[in-house]
TORSETOR-395893 format. One line per field, with one value per residue (C-alpha): x negated, y negated, z negated; residue in one letter. Coordinates in steps of 0.25 Angstrom, whole numbers, plus 5000, padded with zeros to 4 digits. Each point is the difference from the previous one (the first is absolute). Layout:
u X/...
v Y/...
w Z/...
code A/...
This chain:
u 4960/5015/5014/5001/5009/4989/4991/5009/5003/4983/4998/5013/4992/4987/5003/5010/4988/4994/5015/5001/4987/5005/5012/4993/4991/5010/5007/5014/5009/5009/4989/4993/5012/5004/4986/5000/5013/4993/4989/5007/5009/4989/4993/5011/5004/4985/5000/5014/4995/4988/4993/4984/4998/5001/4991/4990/5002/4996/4988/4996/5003/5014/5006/5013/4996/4990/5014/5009/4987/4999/5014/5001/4989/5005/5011/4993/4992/5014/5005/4987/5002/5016/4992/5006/4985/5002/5015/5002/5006/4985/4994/5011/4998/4984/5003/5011/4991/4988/5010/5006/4986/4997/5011/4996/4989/5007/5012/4990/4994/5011/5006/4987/4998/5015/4998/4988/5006/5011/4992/4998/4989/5007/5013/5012/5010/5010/4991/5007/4994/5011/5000/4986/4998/5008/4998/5008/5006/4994/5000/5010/4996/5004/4988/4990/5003/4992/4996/4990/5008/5013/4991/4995/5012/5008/4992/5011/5009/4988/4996/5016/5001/4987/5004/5015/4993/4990/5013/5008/4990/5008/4991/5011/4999/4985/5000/5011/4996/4984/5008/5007/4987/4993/5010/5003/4985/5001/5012/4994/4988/5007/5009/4988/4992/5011/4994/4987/5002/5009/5008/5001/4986/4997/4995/4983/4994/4996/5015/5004/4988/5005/5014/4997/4991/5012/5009/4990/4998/5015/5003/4988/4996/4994/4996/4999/4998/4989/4999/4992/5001/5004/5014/4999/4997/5013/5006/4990/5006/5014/4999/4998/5012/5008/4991/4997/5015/5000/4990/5001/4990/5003/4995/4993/4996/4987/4997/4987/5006/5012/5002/5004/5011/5007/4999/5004/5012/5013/4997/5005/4984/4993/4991/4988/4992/4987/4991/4988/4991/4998/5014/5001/4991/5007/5012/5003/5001/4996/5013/4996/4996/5000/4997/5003/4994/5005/4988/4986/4998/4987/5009/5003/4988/5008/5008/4991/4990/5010/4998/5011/5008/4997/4999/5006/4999/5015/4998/5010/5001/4996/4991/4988/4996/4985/5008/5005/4986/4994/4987/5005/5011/4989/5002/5014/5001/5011/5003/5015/5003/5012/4993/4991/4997/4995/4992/4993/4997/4993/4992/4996/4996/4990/5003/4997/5016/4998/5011/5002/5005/5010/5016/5011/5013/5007/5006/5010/5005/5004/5011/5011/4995/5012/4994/5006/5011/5001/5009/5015/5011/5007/4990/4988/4987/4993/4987/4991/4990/4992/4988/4989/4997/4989/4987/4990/4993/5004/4995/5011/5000/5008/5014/5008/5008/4992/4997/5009/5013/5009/4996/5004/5013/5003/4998/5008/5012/5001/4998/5006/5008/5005/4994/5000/4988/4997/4990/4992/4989/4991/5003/4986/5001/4997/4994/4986/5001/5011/4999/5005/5011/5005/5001/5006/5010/5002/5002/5010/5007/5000/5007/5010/5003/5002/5007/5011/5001/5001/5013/5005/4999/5014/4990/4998/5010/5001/5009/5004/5008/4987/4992/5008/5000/4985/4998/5011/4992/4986/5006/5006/4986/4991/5010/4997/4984/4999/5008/4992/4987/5001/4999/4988/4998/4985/5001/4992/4985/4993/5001/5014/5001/4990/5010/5013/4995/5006/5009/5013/5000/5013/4999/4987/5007/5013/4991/4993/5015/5006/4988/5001/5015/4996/4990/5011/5012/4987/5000/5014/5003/4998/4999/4991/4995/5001/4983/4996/4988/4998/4992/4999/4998/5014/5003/4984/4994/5001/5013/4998/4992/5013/5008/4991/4997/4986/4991/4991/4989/4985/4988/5005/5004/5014/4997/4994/5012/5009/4994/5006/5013/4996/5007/4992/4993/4991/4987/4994/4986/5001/4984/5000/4991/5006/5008/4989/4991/5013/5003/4985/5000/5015/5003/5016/5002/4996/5014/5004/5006/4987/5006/4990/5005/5008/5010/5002/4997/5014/5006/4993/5006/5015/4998/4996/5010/5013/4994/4993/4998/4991/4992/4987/4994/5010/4990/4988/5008/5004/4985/4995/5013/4994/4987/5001/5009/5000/5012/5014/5000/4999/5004/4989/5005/5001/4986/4997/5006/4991/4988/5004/5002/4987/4991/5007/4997/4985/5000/5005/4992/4987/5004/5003/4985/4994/5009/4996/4985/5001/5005/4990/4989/5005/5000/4987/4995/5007/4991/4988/4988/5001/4993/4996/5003/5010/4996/5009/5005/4992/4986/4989/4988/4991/4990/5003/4986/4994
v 4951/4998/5006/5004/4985/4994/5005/4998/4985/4999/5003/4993/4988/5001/5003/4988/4992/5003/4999/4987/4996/5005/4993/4987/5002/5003/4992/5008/4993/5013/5010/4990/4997/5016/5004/4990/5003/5015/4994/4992/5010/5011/4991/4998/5014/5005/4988/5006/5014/4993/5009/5004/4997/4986/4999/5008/4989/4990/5007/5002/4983/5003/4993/4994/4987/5004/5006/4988/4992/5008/5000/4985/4997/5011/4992/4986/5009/5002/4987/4997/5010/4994/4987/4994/4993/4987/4999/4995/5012/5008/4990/5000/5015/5001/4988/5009/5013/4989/4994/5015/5005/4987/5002/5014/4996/4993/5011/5010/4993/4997/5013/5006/4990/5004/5014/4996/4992/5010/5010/5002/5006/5007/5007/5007/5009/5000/4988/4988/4988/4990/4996/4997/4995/4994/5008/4993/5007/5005/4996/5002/5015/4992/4991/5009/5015/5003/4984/5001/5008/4991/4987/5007/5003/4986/5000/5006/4989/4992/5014/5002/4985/5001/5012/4993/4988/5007/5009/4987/4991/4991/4992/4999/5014/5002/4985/5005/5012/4995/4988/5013/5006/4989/4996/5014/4999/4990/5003/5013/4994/4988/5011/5008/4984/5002/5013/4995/4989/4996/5010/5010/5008/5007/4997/5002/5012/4995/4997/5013/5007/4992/5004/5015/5001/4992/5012/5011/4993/5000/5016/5005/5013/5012/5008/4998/5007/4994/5003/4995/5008/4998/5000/5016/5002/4992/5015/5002/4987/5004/5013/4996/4989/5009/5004/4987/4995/5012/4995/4998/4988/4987/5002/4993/5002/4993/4999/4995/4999/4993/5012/5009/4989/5000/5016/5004/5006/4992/5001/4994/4998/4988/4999/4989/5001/4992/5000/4992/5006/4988/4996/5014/4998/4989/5004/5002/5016/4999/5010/5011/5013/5010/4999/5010/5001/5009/4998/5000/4986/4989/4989/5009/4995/4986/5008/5009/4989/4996/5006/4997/5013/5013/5004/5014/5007/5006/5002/5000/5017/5012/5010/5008/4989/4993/4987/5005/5002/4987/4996/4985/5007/4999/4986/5000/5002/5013/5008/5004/5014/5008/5013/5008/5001/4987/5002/5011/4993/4990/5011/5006/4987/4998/4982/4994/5002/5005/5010/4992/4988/5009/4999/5008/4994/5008/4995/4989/4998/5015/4997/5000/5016/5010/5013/5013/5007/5009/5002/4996/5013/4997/4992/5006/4994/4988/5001/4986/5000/4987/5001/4991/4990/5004/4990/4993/5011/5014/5008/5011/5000/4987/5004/5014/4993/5004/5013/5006/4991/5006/5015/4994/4992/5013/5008/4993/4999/5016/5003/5013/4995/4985/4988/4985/4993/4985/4995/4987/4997/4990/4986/4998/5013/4999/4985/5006/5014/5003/5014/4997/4990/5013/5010/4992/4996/5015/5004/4990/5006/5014/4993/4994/5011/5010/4990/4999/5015/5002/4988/5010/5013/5003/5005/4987/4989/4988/4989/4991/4990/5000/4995/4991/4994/5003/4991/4990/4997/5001/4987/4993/5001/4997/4987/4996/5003/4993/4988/5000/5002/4990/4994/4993/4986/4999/4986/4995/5003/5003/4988/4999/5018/4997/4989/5008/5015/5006/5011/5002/5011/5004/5001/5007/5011/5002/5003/5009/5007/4999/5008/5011/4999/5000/5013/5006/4997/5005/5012/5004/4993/5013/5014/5006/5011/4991/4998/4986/4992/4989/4987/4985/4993/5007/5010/5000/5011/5002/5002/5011/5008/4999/5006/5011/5014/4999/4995/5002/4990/4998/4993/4987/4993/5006/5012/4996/4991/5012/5008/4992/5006/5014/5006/5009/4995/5004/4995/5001/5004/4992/5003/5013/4999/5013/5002/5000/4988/4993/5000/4996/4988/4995/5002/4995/5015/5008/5003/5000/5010/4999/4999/5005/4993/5013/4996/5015/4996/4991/5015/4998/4984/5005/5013/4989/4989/5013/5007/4991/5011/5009/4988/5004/4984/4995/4999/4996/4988/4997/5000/4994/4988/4997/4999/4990/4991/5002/5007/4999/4993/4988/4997/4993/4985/5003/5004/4990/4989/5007/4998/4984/5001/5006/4991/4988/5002/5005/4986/4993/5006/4998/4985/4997/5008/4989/4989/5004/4999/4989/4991/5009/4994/4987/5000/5007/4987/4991/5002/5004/4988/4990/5004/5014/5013/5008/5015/5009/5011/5010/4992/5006/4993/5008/4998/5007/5006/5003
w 5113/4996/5005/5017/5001/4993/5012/5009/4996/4999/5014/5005/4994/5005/5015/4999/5001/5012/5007/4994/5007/5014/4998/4998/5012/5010/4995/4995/4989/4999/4998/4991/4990/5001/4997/4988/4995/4999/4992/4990/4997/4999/4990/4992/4999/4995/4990/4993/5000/4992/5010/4998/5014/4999/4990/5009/5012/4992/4999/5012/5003/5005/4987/5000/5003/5014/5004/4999/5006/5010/5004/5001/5007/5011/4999/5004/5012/5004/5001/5006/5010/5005/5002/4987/4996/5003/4994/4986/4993/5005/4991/4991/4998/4998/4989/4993/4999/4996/4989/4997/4996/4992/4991/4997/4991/4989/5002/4996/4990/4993/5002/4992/4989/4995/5000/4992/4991/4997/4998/4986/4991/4994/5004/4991/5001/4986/4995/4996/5005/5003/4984/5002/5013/5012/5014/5011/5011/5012/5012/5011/5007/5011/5000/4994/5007/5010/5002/5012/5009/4997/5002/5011/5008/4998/5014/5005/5003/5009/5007/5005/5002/5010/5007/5003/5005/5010/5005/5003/5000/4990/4989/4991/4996/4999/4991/4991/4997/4995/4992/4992/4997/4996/4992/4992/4999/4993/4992/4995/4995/4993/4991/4995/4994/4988/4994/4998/4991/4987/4992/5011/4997/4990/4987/5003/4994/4986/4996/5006/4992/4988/5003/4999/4989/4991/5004/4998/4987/4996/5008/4993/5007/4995/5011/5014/5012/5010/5015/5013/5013/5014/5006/5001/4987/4993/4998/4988/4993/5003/4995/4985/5001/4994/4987/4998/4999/4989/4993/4983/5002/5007/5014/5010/5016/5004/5015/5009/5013/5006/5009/4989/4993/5013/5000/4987/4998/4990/4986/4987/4993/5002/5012/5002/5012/4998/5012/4995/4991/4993/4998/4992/4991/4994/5000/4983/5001/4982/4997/5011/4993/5009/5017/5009/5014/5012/5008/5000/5008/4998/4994/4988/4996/4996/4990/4996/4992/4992/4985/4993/5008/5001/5014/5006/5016/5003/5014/5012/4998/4994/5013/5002/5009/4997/4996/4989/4994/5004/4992/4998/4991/4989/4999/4994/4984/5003/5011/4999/5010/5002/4995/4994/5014/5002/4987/5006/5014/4992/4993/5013/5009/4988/5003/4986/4997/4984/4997/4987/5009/5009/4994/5006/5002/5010/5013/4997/5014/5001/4989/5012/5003/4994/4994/5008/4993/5011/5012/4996/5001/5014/5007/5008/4998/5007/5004/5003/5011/4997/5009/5000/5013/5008/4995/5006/5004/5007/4987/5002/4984/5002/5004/5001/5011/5012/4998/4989/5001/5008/4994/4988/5003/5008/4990/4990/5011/5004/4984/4997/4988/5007/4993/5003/5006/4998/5008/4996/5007/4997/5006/5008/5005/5016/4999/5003/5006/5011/4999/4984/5009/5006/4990/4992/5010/5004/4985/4999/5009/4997/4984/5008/5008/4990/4993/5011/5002/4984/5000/5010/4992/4992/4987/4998/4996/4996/4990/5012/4992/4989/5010/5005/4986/4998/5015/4996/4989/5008/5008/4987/4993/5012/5001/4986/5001/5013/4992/4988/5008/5010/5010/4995/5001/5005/5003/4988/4999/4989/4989/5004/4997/4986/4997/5004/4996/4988/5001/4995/4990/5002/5014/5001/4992/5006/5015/4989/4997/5016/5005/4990/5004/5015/4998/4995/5009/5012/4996/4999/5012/5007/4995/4992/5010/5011/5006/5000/5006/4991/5006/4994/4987/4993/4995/4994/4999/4985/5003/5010/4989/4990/5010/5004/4994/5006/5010/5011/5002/5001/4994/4995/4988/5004/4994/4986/4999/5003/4988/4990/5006/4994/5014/5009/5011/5012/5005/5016/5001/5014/5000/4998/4988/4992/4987/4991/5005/5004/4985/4997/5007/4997/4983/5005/5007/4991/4996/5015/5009/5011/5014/5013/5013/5002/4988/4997/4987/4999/4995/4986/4999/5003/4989/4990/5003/5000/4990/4988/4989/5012/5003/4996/5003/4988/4990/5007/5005/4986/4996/5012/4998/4985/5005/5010/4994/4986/4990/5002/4986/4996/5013/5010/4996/4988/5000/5009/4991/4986/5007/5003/4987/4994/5009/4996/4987/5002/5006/4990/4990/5008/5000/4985/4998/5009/4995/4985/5005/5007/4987/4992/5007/5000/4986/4998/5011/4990/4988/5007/5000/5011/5009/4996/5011/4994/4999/5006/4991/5006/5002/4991/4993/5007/5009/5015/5002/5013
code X/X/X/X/X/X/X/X/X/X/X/X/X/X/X/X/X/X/X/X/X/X/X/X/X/X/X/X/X/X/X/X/X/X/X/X/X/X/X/X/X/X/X/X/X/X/X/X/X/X/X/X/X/X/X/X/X/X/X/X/X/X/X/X/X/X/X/X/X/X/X/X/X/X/X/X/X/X/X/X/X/X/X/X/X/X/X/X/X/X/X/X/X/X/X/X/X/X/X/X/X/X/X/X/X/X/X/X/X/X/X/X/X/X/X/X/X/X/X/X/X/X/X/X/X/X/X/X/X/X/X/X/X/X/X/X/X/X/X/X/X/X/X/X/X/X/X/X/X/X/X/X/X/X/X/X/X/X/X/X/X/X/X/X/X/X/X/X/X/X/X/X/X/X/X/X/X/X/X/X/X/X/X/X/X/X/X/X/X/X/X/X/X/X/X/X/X/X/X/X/X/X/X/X/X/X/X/X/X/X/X/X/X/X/X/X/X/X/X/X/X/X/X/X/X/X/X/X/X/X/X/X/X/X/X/X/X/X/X/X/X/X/X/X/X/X/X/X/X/X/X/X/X/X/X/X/X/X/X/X/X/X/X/X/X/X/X/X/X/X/X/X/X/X/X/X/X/X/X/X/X/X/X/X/X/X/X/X/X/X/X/X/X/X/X/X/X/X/X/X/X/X/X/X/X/X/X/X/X/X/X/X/X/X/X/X/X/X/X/X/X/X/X/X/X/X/X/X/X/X/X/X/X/X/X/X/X/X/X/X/X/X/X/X/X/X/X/X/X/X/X/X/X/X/X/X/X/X/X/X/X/X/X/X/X/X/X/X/X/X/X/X/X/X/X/X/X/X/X/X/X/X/X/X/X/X/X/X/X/X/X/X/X/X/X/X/X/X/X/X/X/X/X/X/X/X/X/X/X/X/X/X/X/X/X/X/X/X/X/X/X/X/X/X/X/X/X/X/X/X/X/X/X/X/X/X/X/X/X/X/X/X/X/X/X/X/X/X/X/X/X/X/X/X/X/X/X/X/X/X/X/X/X/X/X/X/X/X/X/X/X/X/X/X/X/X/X/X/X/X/X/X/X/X/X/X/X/X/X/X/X/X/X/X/X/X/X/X/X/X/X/X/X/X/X/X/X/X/X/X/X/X/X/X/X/X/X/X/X/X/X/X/X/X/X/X/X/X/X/X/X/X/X/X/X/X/X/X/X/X/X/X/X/X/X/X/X/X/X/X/X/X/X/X/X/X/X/X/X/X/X/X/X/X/X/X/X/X/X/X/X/X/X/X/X/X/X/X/X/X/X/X/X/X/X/X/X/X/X/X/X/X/X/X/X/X/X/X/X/X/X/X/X/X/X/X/X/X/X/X/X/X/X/X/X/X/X/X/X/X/X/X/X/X/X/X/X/X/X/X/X/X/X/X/X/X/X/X/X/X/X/X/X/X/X/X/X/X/X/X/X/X/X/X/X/X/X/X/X/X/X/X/X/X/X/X/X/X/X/X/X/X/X/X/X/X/X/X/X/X/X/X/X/X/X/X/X/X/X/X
């Protein structure tokens, strides 16, 4: 329902309504303008917060027009009520508010068809169209952002001049201040009539189709990687940017909705967002070999008739989850998993999934992972507590945090042998559950307190000058970032961003370099036994796993993601499932230290981490690491980058077969006798019986 000052603001609003009314009947000028000043400005404040609960007043006929209605012709009941009916500025006003509402048809007709005209069929990022076409600039944001409530409140001036007029009973007031409102009124609509004509719209969707398909012809891309998903679903795109910058083919990015273009993350590889199912299918896609989908979505359905490519199911994520076995994967020529693992799942769901179309390629996204070389001499180890967040549900299975996170943090804090405890937790943790909420909050204080007491303890010291290096450079870096990154100019719209939208390399690379500079500078900005809760978007969480010697976490892709570290880890059985079915159900603990909510367990995790060649889990996690994501070597986009390769070229061979056929036929058409049905090749004389 939105942030307690939304609420706040919301209910300010709405009971400002029936004081409004009182004021009017009474009649009181001062309670009226005091109630309306809270009004306006509660209604500005929700529309800047873009909050949900504007959107829900409009459903329930309280939209934003009923408001300002509502508020003028209280207003007018007002000035009825002081006995101003019979003056001319009573007539004047009612004429105004008449006049103020006439104009807000064309404003919002006009304010419609130029969001429509700029909108284009197709939108690009790292495309270039100027060559090709021409797309004007945008718009002022000044005219088109957030066009009703701005038209909407130029009612300002005649509301003030009105209530001036019934406090002093002078016209001149009321009459001035409806002059200004009809007139900005007016002005306001005037500007928008340019952007609807002439060489400021767009090229229509033909010439911009044409546009494309000339560059697609002239880039010439090889593979490409579809996606179509909600808002929410934008992290399974993003998380393949990175390979497919790596790719040894020429790459491209093919996207259904707008949503997912305005959510994906910088990237040097050429994006196209086509909306329409019809617009893609004539787009000239002739030099595409190979395409990759992340997701099993209805409109692949638009790729996946084209014959010309092979077409191959990568997935969003390597689990144990249903998803990861979906029926519809059948449909795609190749089936690319991390594992022997995901080969195996296949085999076991029984989908129509033939092993001979399954290919593994390891996990490219987990290149950033470090392999363990054990804890470094001088420096006691970390260990990472990444837990889960709570779910939609209250399974117990879901989160160690309610019922085993503080025996685990406090465990790790009154370790024998000191070590350093990072706490990570997962950002929605507490948005469902409040009792998750609070036991987050009380873990986070028991790292910081520790971590307070242990800056105390004269064990433990610290390089005061490094890190005030290390935190110099923390500020230098975030400078530059914040320099590079932004701010963003989002005064365009989209035609102007498809127009304006390619990246610059060199840029994209030096923010590539400063945040590994900036990792680094993190973490010696403050001693390497010092605890740490770590919360936001940086340092990642990649990052915590290079820095620790193990990790405490539970059922999530965390932990399959941690197993390409090759470092011990422990896993809570929240549920309280046992060991052996625990390991049953989840093949990503089978090499795991097995927590009960107790943590007593923790004991056999710290032996492992301080003592590497007594671990008696090393070689299962070894096995266990190989078989969900593949050998060490060839590295995974290496692999990743052979198997392009190879289905390219299964592609290319099954077109030549049909191109070879196709003139075969025509020549065997060619000397056949007019009119005469050519047997195919594999007709016989005979006579079908029966």
């Amino acid at each position: 329902m939105g942030s307690a000052a939304e609420l706040a603001a919301a209910a300010l609003m709405m009971l400002g309504f029936p004081v409004l009314m009182l004021a009017a009947l009474l009649p009181s000028v001062g309670a009226f303008a005091a109630a309306a000043a809270v009004t306006y400005l509660a209604d500005h404040f929700l529309h800047r917060r873009g909050s949900y609960l504007i959107n829900r007043l409009g459903k329930v006929r309280a939209g934003l027009s009923i408001r300002f209605l509502i508020r003028q012709l209280l207003l007018v009941l007002l000035m009825a009520r002081l006995s101003l009916s019979g003056d001319v500025v009573f007539y004047a006003a009612i004429g105004c508010f008449l006049a103020f509402y006439g104009f807000q048809a064309p404003h919002g007709a006009l304010v419609t068809l130029i969001r429509n005209r700029r909108r284009m069929p197709i939108a690009t990022r790292n495309v270039d169209l100027v060559s090709r076409i021409r797309i004007p600039d945008a718009p002022p944001r000044l005219l088109l952002d957030r066009a009703a409530e701005k038209m909407l409140h130029l009612d300002l001036a005649a509301v003030v001049g009105l209530l001036v007029t019934a406090a002093t009973d002078r016209v001149v007031y009321g009459l001035t201040g409806v002059a200004v409102t009809l007139v900005l009124a007016f002005l306001y609509v005037t500007a928008l009539v340019p952007y609807i004509r002439g060489r400021r719209i767009p090229p229509k969707a033909d010439a911009v189709l044409k546009a494309v398909s000339g560059w697609l012809r002239e880039y010439r891309p090889e593979t490409v990687l579809y996606f179509s998903g909600s808002k929410d679903s934008a992290y399974q795109v993003n998380m393949w940017l990175d390979t497919m910058e790596r790719l040894e083919t020429r790459p491209l990015i093919i996207l259904r909705e707008r949503v997912i273009l305005e959510n994906l993350q910088p990237t040097t590889v050429p994006v196209i967002c086509v909306p329409g199912g019809v617009h893609l299918m004539n787009l000239d896609l002739s030099t595409v070999r190979v395409t990759l989908y992340a997701a099993n979505v209805g409109k692949n359905i638009h790729m996946l008739r084209v014959p010309t490519m092979k077409h191959v199911f990568i997935g969003h994520g390597d689990s144990d989850k249903l998803a990861s076995v979906n029926p519809f994967s059948k449909v795609y020529d190749e089936v690319w998993t991390a594992g022997r693992a995901g080969r195996d799942r296949y085999a076991l769901a029984d989908v129509g999934v033939r092993d001979d179309d399954i290919v593994e390629v390891g996990r490219p996204q987990l290149a950033p992972i470090q392999p363990w070389q054990g804890v470094p001499e001088g420096r006691i180890p970390t260990v990472l507590y990444a837990p889960t967040w709570e779910g939609w549900d209250d399974n117990p299975g879901n989160t160690s945090l309610l019922l085993a996170g503080e025996n685990i943090v406090k465990k790790l804090l009154a370790a024998d042998r000191p070590v350093r405890v990072l706490y990570k937790p997962h950002p929605f943790t507490g948005t469902r559950s409040a009792k998750a909420g609070a036991a987050h909050r009380r873990i986070t204080a028991l790292v910081e307190k520790a971590a307070t007491e242990r800056a105390a303890d004269p064990r433990f010291t610290a390089d005061a000058a490094a890190q005030t290096r290390a935190k110099a450079e923390l500020v230098r870096i975030t400078a530059r970032l914040a320099e590079l990154s932004g701010p963003v100019d989002d005064s365009g719209d989209e035609a102007e961003a498809t127009r304006d939208g390619l990246v610059d390399v060199a840029k994209h690379e030096e923010i590539a370099r400063l945040r590994a500079e900036w990792d680094d500078a993190y973490w010696r900005s403050f001693g390497s036994w010092q605890h740490r809760v770590v919360t936001g978007s940086e340092p990642r969480l990649y990052d915590c796993f290079n820095v620790s010697d193990a990790m405490v976490s539970d059922i999530s892709s965390v932990v399959s993601d941690f197993i390409a570290s090759g470092k011990p880890y422990a896993v809570t059985d929240s549920a309280a499932l046992g060991v052996e079915e625990f390991k049953r159900q989840n093949t990503a603990v089978r090499a795991a230290v097995i927590l009960s909510n107790s943590a007593r367990e923790l004991d056999e995790l710290l032996t492992a981490v301080r003592d590497p060649a007594a671990d008696p889990l090393t070689a299962e996690r070894g096995e266990l690491r190989r078989y969900l994501l593949g050998p060490d070597e060839p590295t995974s986009i290496e692999q990743f980058n052979a198997a392009v390769s190879d289905l390219a070229q299964k592609a290319e061979a099954r077109n030549h077969r049909l191109e070879t056929a196709g003139r075969g036929t025509v020549a065997e058409r060619a000397g056949a006798v007019p009119g005469q049905r050519p047997t195919p090749a594999d007709e016989t004389t005979d006579v079908v019986k029966g």
